[in-house]
N, C-alpha and C positions, 0 to 999 in steps of 0.2 A: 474691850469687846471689839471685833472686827466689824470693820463699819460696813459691809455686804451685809452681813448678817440685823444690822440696827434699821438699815436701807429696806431691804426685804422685810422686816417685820415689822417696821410700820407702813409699808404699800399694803400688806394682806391685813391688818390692824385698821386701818382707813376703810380698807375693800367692803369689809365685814361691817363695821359701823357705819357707812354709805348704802352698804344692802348693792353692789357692783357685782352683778351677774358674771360679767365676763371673768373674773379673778377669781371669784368664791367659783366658779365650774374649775378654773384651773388648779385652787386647791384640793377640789375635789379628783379629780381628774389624776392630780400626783399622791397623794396620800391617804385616798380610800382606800385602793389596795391592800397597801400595808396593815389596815383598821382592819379590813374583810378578813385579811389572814389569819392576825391574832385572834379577831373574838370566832373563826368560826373554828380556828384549833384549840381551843378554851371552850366548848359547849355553847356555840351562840350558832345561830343562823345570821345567811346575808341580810335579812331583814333589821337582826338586833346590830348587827354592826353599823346600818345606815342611820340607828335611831341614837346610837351611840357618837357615832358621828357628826350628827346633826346637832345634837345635845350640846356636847364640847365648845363647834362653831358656837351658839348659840352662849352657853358659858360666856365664852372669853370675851365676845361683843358684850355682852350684860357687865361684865364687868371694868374691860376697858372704858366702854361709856363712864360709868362709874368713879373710877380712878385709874387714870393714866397709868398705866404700870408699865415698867421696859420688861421684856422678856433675854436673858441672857445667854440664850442659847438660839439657835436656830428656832423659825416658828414654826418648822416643820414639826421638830424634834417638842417644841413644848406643845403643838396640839396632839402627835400622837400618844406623849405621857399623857395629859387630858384623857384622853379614849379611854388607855389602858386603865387610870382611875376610876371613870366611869364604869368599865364592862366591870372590874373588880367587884365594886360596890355592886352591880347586879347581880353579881354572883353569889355577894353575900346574903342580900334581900330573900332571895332564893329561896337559899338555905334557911333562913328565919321562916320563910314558911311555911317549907315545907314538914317544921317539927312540931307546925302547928300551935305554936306559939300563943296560948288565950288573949295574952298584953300584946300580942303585935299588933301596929296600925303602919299601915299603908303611909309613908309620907308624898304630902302635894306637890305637884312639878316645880313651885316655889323653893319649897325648903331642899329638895334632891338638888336643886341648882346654887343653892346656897350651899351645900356641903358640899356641893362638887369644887366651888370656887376656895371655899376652905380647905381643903384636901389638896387641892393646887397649890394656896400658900403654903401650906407646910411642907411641902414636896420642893418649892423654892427656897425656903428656908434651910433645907436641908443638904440641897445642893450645893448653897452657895457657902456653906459653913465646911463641907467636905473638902473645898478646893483651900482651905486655909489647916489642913494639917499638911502635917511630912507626905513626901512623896511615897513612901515607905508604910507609913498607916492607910493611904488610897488604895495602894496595891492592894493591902492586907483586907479590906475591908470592903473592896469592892470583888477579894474573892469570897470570903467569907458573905457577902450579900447574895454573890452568885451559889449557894449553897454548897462550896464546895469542901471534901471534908478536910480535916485537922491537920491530917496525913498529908493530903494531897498539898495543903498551903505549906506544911513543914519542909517538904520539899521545892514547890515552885521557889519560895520564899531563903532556900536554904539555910534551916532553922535545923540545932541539934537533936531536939526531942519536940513532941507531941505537947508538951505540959508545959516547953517554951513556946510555944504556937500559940496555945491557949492564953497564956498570962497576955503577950504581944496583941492578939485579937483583943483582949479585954482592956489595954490599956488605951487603945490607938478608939475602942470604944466608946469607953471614959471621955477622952478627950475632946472628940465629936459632941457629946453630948454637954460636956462643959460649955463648948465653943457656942450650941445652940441656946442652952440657957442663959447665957450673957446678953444674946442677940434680945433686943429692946421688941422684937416682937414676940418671942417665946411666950409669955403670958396671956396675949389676948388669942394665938392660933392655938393655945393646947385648953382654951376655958372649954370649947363640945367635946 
């Protein structure tokens, strides 16, 4: 891991569990934006984006305290996947109720924070299991994640047929998900 990137996220890791005005505004400051954009082009208002926003900060503090954990990427880039987890999951709540659902119950800021941090580990796990296939199933599968179609990876990919696309996505799929089930934490992130 690039040590800029270790450096910087444990000064905003620190900031956040210190409760450091000046740092947590300069997170803000660089990475709302980005928050405000997504959730208000996804059906959110500026409001839900600050609440989503604040949530996330609030996440990863609760949980750093917790258990030290390194982030492996940029802390920008893991707080604004945070966001996006979050705004998703509101998005689904949403939907749960607005079908009117008799069995829905509302869950308490507690457990939304507890599935947030969950949904973050699996989100970790997932990435770091991706960078251990071919460079070649990354491609594949990070177009195929981008929804793109069969066709169109047959081509990027320059694959003969459509039905070799398909098999190549399915196996480079396989693989990923082998690599995940191995992983010693697979059991306890997939029990909710």
């Amino acid at each position: 891991m690039n040590i800029f990137y270790m450096k910087n996220n444990l000064y905003f890791l620190n900031a956040l569990l210190n409760g450091s005005s000046k740092e947590i505004q300069e997170l803000y400051n660089d990475n709302f934006p980005k928050v405000k954009y997504f959730v208000t082009q996804n059906k959110g208002q500026i409001a839900d984006a600050e609440d989503v926003f604040n949530k996330a900060l609030l996440q990863i503090t609760v949980r750093y305290r917790k258990e030290k954990f390194q982030i492996t990427t940029s802390f920008e880039a893991y707080l604004f996947t945070a966001c996006k987890n979050l705004w998703r999951r509101e998005l689904n709540k949403s939907k749960i109720k607005v079908t009117n659902d008799p069995f829905y119950e509302p869950k308490d800021d507690n457990t939304d924070l507890a599935l947030g941090v969950l949904e973050q580990k699996r989100w970790e796990l997932f990435h770091e299991n991706i960078k251990l296939i071919s460079d070649n199933c990354k491609k594949v599968l990070n177009l195929f994640f981008a929804k793109v179609t069969y066709g169109d990876i047959m081509k990027e990919m320059n694959y003969n047929t459509e039905t070799v696309t398909r098999q190549r996505v399915f196996r480079c799929k396989t693989k990923l998900g082998e690599l995940i089930k191995k992983d010693q934490r697979y059991n306890s992130l997939r029990a909710l």
